[in-house]
C-alpha positions in Angstrom: -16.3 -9.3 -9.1 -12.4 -9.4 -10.3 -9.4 -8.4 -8.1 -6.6 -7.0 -8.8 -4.2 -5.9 -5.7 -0.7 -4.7 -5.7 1.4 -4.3 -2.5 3.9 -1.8 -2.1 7.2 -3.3 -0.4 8.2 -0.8 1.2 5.4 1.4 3.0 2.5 0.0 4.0 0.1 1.2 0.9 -1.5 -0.9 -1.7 -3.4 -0.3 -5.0 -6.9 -2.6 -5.0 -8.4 -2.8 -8.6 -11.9 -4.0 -8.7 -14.1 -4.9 -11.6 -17.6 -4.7 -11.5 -20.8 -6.8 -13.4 -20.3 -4.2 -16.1 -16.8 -4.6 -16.4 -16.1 -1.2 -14.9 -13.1 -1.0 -13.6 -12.3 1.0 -9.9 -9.6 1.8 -7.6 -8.7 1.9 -3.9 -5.7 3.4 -3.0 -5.0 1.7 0.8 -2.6 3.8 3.6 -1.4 2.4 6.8 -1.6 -0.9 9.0 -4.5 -0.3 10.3 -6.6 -0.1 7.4 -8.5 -3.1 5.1 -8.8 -4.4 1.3 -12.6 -5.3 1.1 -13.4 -7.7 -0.9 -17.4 -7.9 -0.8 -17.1 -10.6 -4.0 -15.5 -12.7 -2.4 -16.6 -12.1 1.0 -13.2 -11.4 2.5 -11.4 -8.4 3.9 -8.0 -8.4 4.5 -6.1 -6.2 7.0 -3.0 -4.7 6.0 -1.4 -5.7 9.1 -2.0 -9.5 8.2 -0.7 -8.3 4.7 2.7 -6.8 6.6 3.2 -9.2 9.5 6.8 -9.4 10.1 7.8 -7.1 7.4 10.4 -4.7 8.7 10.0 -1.1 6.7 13.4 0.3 5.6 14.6 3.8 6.9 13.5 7.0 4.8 15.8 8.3 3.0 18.2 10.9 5.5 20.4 14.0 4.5 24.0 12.9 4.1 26.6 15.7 5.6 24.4 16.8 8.3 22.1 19.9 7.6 20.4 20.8 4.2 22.1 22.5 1.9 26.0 21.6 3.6 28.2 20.3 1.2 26.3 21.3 -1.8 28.5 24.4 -4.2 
């Protein structure tokens, strides 16, 4: 089997392509740190906390000018 596996920077969420003995072609979408990339091909899974370890997430984006709507004419 092929891999293909991109990591999102900023959220911990990753695309995992796999291709199959047929060539098919599948994907995984991944969510959270708690949750794994299988890899039966290869006979690995990794966690996406090992994936994240020591990454520090930047704030979600906040209202500027206090409540929605203020400021806006």
């Amino acid at each position: 089997m092929d891999y293909v596996i991109l990591i999102e920077p900023n959220e911990p969420v990753a695309s995992a392509w796999s291709r199959d003995a047929q060539g098919q072609w599948s994907e995984q979408r991944i969510h959270g740190l708690d949750a794994k990339i299988d890899m039966p091909g290869l006979g690995i899974a990794l966690t996406m906390a090992a994936i994240y370890e020591s990454v520090e997430f930047p704030a979600g984006p906040r209202l500027v000018g206090g409540e929605a709507g203020e400021g806006r004419r």
